[in-house]
Backbone as a chain_set.jsonl record, in Angstrom:
{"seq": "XXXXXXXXXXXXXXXXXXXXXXXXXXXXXXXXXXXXXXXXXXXXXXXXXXXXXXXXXXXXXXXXXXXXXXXXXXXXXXXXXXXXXXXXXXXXXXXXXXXXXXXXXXXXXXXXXXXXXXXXXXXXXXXXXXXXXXXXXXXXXXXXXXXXXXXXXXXXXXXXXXXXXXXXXXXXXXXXX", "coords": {"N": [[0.84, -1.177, 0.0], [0.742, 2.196, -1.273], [2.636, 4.841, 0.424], [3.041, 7.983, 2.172], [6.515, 8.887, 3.362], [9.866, 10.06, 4.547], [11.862, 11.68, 2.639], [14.424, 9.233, 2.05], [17.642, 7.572, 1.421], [17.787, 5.174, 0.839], [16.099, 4.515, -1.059], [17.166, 5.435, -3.413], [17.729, 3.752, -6.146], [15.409, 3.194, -6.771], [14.186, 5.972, -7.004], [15.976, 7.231, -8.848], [15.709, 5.53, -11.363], [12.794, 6.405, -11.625], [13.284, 9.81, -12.187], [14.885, 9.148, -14.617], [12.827, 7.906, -16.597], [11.096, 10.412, -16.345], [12.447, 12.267, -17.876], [12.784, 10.766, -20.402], [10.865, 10.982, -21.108], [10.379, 13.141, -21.473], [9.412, 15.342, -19.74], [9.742, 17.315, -17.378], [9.139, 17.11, -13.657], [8.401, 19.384, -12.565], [10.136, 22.37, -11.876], [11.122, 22.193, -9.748], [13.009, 19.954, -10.159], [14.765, 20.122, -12.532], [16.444, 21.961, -11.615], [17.495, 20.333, -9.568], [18.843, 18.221, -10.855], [20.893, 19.958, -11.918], [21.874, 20.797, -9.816], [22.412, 18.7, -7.809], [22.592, 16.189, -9.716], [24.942, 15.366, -11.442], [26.24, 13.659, -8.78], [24.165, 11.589, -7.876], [24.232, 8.888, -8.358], [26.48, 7.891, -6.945], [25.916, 6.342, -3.955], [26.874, 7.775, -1.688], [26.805, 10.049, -2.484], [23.817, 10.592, -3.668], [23.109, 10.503, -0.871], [23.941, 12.844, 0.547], [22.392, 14.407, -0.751], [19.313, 13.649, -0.251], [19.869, 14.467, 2.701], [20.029, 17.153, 2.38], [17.47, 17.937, 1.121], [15.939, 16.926, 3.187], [17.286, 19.278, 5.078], [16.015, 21.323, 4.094], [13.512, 21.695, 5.562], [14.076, 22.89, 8.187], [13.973, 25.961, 10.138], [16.343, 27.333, 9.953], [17.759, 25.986, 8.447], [19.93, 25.513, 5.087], [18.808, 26.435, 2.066], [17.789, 26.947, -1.372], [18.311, 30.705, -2.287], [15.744, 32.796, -1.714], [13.942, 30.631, -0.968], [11.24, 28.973, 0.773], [11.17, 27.801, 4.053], [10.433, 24.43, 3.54], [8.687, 20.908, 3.727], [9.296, 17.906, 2.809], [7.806, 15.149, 1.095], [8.054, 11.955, 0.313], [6.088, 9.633, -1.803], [5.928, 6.353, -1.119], [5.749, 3.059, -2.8], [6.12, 0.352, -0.609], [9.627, -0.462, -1.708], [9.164, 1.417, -4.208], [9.665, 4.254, -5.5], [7.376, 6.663, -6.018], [6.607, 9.25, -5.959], [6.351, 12.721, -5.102], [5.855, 15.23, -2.22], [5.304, 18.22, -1.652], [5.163, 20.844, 1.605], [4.936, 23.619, 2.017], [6.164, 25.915, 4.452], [5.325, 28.836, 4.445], [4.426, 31.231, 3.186], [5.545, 33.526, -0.116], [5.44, 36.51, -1.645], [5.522, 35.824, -4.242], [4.52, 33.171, -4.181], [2.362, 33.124, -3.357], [0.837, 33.591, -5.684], [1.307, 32.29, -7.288], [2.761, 29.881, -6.546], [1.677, 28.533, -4.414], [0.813, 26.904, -1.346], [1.434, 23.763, -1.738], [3.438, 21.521, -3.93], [3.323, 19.419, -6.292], [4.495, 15.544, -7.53], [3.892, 13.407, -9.851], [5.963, 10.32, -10.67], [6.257, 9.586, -14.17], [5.579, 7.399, -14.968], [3.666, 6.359, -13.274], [1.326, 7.8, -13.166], [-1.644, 8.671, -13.43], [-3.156, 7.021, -12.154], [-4.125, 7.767, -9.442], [-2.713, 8.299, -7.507], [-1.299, 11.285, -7.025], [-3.509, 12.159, -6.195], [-3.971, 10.794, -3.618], [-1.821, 11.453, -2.68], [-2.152, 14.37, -1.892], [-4.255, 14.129, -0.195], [-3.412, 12.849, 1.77], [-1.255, 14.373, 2.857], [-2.458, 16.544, 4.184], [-2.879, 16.741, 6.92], [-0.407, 16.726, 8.009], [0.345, 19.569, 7.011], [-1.654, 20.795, 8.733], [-0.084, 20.243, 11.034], [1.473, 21.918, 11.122], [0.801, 24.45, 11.662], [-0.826, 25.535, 9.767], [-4.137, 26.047, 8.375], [-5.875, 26.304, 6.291], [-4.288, 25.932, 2.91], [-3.085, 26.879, 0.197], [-3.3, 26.088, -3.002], [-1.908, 25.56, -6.653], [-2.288, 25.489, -10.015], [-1.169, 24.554, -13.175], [-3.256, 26.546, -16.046], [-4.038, 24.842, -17.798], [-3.936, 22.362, -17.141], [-5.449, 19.877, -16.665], [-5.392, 17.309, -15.132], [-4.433, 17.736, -13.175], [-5.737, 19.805, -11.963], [-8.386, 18.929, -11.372], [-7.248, 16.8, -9.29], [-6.854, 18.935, -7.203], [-9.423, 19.412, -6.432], [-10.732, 17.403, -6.242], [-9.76, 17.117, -4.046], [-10.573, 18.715, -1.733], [-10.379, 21.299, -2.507], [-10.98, 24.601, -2.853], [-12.189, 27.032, -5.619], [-10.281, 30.499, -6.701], [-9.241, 31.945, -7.9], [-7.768, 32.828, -10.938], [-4.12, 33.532, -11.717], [-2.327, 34.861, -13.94], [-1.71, 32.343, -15.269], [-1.89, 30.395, -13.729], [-4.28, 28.651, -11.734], [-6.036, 29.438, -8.727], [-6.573, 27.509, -5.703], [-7.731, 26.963, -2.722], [-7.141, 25.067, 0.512], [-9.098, 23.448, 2.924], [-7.122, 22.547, 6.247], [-7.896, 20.555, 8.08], [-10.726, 20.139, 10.47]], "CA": [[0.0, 0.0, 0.0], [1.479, 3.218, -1.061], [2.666, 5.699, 1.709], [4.177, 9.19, 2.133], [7.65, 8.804, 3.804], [10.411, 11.181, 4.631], [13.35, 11.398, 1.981], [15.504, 8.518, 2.679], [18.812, 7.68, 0.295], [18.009, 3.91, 0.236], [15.104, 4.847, -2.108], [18.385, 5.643, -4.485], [17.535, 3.572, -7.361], [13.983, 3.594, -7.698], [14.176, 7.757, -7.185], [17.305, 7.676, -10.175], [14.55, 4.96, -11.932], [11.873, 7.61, -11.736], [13.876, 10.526, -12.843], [15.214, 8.792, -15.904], [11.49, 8.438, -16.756], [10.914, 11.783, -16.639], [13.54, 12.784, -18.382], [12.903, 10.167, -21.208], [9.179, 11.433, -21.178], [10.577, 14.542, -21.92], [8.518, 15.794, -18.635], [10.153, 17.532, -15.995], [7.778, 17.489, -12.645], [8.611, 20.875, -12.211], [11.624, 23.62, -11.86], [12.776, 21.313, -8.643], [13.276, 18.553, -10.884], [15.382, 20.896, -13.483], [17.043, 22.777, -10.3], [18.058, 19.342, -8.181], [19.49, 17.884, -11.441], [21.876, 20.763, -11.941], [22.585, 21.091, -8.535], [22.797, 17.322, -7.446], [22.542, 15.385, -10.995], [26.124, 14.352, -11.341], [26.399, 12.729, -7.71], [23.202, 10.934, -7.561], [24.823, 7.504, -9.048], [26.66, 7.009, -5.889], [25.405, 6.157, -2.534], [27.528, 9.062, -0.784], [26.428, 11.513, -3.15], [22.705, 10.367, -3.283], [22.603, 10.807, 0.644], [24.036, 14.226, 0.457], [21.492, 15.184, -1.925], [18.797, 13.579, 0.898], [20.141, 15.411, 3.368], [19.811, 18.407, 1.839], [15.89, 18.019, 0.864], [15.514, 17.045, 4.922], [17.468, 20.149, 5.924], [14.749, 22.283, 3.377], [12.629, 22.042, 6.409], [14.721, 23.673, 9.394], [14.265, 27.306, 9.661], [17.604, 27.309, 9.893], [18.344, 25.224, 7.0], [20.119, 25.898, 4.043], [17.708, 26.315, 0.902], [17.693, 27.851, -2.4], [18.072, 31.754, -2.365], [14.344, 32.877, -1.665], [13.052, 29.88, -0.874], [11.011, 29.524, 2.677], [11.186, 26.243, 4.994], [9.288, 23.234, 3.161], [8.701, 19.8, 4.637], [8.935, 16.814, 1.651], [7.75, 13.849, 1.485], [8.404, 10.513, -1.336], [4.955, 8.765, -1.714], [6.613, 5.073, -1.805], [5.135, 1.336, -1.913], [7.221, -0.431, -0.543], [10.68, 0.121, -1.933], [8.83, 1.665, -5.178], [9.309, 5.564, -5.714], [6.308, 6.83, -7.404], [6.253, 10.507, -6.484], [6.911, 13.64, -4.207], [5.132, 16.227, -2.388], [6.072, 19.352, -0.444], [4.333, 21.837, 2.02], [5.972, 25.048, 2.159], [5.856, 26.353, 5.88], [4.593, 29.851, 4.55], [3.781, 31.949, 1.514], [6.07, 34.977, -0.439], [4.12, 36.949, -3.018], [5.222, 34.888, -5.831], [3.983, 31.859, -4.108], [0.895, 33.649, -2.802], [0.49, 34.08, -6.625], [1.975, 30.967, -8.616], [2.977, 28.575, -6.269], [1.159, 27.951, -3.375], [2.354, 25.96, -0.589], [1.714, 22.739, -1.717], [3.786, 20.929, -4.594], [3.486, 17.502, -5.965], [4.903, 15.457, -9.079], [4.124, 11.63, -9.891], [6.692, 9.365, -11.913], [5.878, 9.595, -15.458], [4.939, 5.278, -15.123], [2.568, 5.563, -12.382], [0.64, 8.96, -13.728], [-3.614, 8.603, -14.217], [-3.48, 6.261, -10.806], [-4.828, 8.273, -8.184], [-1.658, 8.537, -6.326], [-1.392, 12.3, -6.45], [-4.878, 12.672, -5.078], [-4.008, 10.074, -2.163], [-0.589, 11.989, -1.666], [-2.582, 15.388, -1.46], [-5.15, 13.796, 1.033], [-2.411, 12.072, 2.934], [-0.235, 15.913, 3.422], [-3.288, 17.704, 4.833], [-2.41, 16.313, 8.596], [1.215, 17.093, 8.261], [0.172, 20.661, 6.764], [-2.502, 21.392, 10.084], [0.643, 20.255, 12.296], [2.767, 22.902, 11.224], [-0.142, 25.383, 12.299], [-1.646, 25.527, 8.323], [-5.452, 25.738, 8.686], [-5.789, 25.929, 5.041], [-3.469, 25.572, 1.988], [-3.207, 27.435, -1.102], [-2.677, 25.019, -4.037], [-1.78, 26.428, -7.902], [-2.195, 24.528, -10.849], [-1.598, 25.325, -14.568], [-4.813, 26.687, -16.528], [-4.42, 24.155, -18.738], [-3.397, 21.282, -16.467], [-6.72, 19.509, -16.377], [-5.622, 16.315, -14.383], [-3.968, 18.581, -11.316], [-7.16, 20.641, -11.468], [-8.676, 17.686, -10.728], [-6.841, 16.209, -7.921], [-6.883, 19.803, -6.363], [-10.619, 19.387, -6.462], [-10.894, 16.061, -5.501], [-8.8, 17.16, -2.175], [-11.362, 19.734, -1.225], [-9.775, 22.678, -3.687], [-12.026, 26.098, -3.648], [-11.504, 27.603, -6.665], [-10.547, 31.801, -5.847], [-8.976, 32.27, -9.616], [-6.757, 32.707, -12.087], [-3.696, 34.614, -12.008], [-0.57, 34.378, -14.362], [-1.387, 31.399, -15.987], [-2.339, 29.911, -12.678], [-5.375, 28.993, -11.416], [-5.405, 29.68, -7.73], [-7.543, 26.479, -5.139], [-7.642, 26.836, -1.239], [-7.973, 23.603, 0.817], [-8.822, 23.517, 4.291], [-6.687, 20.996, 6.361], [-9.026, 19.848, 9.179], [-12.354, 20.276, 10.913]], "C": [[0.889, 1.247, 0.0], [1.475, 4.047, 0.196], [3.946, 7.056, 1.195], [5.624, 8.572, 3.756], [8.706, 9.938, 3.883], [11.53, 10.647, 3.368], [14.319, 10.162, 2.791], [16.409, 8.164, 1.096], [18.723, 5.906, 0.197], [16.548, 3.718, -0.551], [15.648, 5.156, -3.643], [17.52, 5.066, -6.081], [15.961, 4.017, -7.918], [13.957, 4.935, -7.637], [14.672, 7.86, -8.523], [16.013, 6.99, -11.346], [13.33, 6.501, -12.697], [12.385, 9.326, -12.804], [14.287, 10.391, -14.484], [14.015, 8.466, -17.052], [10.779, 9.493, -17.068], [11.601, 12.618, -17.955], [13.149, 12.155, -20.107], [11.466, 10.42, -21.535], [9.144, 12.496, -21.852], [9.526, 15.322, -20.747], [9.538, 15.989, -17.612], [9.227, 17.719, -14.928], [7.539, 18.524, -12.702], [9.984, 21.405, -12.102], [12.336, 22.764, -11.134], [13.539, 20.615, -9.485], [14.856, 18.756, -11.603], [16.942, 21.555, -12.763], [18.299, 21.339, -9.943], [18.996, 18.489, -9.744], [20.34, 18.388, -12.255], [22.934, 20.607, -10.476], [23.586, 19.638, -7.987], [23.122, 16.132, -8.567], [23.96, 14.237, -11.23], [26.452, 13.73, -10.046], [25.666, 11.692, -7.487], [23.243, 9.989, -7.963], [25.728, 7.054, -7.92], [25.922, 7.206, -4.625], [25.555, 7.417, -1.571], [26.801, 10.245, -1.481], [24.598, 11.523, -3.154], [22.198, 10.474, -1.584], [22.48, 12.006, 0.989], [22.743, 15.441, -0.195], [19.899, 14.953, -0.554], [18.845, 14.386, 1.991], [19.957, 16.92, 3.588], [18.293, 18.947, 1.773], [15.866, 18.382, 2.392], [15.966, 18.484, 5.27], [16.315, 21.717, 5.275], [13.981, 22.711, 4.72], [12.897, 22.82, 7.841], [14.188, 25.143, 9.064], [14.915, 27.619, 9.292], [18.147, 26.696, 8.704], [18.349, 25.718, 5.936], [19.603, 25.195, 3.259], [18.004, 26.887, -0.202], [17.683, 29.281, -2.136], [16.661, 31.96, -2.68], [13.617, 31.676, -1.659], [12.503, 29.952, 0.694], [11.26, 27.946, 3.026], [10.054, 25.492, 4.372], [9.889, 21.751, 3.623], [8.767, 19.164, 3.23], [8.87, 15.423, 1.997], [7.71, 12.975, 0.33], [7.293, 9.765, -0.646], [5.739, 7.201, -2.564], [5.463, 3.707, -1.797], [6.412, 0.587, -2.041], [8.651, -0.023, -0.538], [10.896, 0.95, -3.702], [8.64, 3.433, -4.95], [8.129, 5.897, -6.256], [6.36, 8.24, -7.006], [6.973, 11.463, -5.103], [5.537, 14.406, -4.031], [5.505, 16.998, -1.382], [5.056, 20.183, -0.157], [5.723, 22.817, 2.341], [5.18, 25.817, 3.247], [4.888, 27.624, 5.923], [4.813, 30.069, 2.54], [4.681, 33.022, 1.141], [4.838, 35.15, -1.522], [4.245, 36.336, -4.078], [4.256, 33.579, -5.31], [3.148, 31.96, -3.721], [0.366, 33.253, -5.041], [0.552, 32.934, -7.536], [1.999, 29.871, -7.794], [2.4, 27.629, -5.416], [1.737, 27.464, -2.257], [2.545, 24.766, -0.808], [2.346, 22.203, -3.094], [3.524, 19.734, -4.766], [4.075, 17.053, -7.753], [4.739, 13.724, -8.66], [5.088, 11.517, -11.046], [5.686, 9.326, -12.91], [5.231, 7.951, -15.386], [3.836, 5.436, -13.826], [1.852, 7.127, -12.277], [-1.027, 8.314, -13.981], [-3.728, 7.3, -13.094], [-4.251, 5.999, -9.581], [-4.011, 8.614, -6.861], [-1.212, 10.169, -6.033], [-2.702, 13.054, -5.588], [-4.921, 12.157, -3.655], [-2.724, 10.887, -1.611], [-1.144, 13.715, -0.893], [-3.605, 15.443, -0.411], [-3.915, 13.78, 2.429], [-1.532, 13.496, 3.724], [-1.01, 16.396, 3.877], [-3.238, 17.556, 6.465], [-1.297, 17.156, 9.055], [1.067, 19.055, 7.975], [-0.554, 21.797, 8.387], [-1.073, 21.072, 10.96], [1.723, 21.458, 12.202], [1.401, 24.403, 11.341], [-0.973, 26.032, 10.349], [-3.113, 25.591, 8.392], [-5.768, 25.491, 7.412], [-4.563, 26.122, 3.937], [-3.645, 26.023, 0.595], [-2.521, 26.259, -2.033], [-3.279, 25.355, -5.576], [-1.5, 25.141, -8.854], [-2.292, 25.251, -12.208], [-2.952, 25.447, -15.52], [-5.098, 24.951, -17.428], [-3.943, 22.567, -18.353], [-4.795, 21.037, -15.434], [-6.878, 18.51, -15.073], [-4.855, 17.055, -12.788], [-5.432, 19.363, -10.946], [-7.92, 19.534, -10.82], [-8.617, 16.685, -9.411], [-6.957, 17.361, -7.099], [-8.471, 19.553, -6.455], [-11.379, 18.349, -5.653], [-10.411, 15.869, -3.719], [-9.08, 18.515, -1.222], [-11.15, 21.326, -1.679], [-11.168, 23.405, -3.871], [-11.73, 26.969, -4.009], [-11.531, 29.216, -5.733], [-10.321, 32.151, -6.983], [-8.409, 32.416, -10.201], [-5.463, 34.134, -11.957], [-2.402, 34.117, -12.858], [-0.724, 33.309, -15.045], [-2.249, 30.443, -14.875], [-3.799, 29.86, -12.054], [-5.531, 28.752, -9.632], [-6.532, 28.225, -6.86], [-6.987, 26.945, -3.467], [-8.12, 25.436, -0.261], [-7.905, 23.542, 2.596], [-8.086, 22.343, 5.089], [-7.163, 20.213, 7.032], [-10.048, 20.328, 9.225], [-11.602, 21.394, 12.042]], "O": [[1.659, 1.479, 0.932], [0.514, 4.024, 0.964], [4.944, 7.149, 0.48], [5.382, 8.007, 4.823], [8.394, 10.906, 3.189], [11.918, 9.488, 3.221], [14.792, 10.264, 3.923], [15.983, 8.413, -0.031], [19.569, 5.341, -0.496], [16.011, 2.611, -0.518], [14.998, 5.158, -4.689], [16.903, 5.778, -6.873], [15.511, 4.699, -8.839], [13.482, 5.25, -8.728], [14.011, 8.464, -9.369], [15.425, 7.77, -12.094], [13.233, 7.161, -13.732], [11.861, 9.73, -13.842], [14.085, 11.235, -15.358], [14.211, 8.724, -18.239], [9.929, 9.522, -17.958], [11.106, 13.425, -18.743], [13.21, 12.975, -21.024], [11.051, 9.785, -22.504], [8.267, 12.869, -22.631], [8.714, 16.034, -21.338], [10.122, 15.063, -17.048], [8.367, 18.563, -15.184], [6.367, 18.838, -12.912], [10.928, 20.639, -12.294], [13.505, 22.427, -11.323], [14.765, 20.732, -9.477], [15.827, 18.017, -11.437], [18.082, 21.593, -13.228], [19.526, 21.367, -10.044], [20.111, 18.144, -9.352], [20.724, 17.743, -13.231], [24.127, 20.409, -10.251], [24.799, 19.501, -7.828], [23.877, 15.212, -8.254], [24.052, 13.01, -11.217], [27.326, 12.914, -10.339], [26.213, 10.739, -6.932], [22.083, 9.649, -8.2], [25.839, 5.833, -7.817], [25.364, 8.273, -4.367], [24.673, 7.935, -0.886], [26.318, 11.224, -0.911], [24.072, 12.501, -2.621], [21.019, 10.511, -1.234], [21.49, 12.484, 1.542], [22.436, 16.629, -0.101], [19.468, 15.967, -0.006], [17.841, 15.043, 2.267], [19.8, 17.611, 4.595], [17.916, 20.035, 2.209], [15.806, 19.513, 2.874], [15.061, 19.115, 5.817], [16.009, 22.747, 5.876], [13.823, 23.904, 4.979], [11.967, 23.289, 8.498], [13.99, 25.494, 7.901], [14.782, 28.284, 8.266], [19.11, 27.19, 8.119], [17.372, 26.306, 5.472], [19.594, 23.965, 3.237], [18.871, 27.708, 0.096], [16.667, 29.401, -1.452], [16.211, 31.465, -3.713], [12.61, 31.641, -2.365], [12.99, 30.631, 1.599], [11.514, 27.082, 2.187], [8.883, 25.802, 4.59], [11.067, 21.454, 3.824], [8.279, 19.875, 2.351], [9.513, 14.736, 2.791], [7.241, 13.46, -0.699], [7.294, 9.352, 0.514], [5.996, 6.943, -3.74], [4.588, 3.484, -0.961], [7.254, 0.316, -2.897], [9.057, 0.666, 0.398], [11.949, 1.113, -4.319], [7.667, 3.888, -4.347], [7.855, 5.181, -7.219], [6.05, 8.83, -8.041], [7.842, 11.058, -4.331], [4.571, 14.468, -4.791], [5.982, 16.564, -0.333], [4.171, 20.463, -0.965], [6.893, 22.709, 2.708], [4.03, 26.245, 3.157], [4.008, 27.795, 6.767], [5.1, 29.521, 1.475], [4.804, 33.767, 2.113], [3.908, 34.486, -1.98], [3.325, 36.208, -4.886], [3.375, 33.101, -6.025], [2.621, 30.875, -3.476], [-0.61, 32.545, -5.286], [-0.223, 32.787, -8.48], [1.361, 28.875, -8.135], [2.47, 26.401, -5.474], [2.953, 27.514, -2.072], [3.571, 24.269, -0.343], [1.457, 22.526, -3.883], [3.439, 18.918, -3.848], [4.106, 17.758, -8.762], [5.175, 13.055, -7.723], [5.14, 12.232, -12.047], [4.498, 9.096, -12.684], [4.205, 7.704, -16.021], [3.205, 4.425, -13.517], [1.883, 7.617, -11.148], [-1.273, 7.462, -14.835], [-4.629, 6.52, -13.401], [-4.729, 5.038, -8.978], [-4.349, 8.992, -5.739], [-0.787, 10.415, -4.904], [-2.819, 13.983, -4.789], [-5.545, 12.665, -2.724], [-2.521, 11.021, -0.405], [-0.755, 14.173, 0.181], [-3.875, 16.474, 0.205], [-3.714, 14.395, 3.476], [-1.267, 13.557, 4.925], [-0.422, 17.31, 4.455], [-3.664, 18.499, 7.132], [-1.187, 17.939, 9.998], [1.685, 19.79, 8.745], [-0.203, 22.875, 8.866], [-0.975, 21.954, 11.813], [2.569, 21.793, 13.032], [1.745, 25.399, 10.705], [-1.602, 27.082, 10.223], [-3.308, 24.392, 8.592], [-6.009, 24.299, 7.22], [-3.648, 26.691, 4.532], [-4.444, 25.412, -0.115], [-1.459, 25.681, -1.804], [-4.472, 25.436, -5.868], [-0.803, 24.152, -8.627], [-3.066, 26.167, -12.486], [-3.643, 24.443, -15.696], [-6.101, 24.246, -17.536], [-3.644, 21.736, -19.21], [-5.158, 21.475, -14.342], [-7.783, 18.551, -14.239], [-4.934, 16.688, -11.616], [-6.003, 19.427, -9.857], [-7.922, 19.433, -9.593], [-9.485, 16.075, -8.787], [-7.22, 16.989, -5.955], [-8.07, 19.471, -7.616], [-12.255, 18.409, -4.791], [-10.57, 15.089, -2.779], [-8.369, 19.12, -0.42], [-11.722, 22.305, -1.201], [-12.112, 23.107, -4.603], [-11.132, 27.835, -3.371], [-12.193, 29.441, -4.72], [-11.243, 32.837, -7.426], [-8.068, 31.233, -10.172], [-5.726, 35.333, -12.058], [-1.643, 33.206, -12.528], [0.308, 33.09, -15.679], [-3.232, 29.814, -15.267], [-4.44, 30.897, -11.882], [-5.028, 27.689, -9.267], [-7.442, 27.921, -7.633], [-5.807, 27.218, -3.247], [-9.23, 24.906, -0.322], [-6.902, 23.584, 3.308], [-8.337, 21.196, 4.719], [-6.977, 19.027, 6.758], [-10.516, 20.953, 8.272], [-12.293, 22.007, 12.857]]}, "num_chains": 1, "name": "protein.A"}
């Protein structure tokens, strides 16, 4: 039964698996994707260097932790079965105006092989706990206009529409009762 999990580095192959997928899809999830395989790309074939790269995601979430220039504190999590990657998804602790505007706080990206599943709608159910524990009541979540099957799962995961800006169409999701 799939599950969200924290980054771990003995997820190595099937993650590199996944990626090469993407890649061969011609589909990047998103900018991280583009970003982390500049940044980390050539290490992520050994063990040492694939941990480092782990490490790194985990420390995303410190206040304290070093992040991308303008990025804020986000938590991530690898929706696995088993020892099977299939995807990612991140809450971002707070909001800047771009991400009030474009990004939201929540991210997500399935492997190109396990896409039209239902696993980003169970990973966007499954983060709304972890989102209320970091004091989140609701959750802004941005999807492209023309990115029918995210509209979708934001919908499916209690998404009320507010509207369009930039390309973006903007969803709010409350995380509890």
């Amino acid at each position: 039964m799939p599950r969200l999990v924290a980054p771990d580095a003995r997820l190595r192959v099937s993650f590199l698996d996944a990626v090469r997928e993407d890649v061969a899809a011609g589909e990047y999830v998103s900018d991280t994707l583009t970003r982390e395989l500049r940044v980390y790309g050539a290490d992520w074939d050994t063990p040492d260097g694939f941990a480092r790269y782990v490490a790194a995601v985990r420390e995303e979430e410190l206040e304290e932790g070093r992040r991308p220039e303008g990025f804020v504190p986000a938590t991530w999590f690898w929706y696995v079965d088993g020892d099977v990657y299939l995807g990612r998804i991140q809450v971002r602790h707070r909001l800047t105006d771009h991400l009030r505007d474009y990004g939201g706080h929540i991210g997500y990206g399935v492997r190109a092989g396990a896409r039209r599943r239902g696993h980003a709608t169970a990973m966007l159910r499954e983060v709304l706990p972890h989102a209320r524990a970091l004091g989140l009541e609701r959750v802004l979540v941005t999807c492209d206009t023309t990115n029918v099957g995210s509209r979708k799962v934001i919908e499916a995961g209690g998404g009320e529409f507010e509207d369009e800006r930039g390309g973006k169409l903007r969803f709010w999701i409350r995380t509890g009762d």
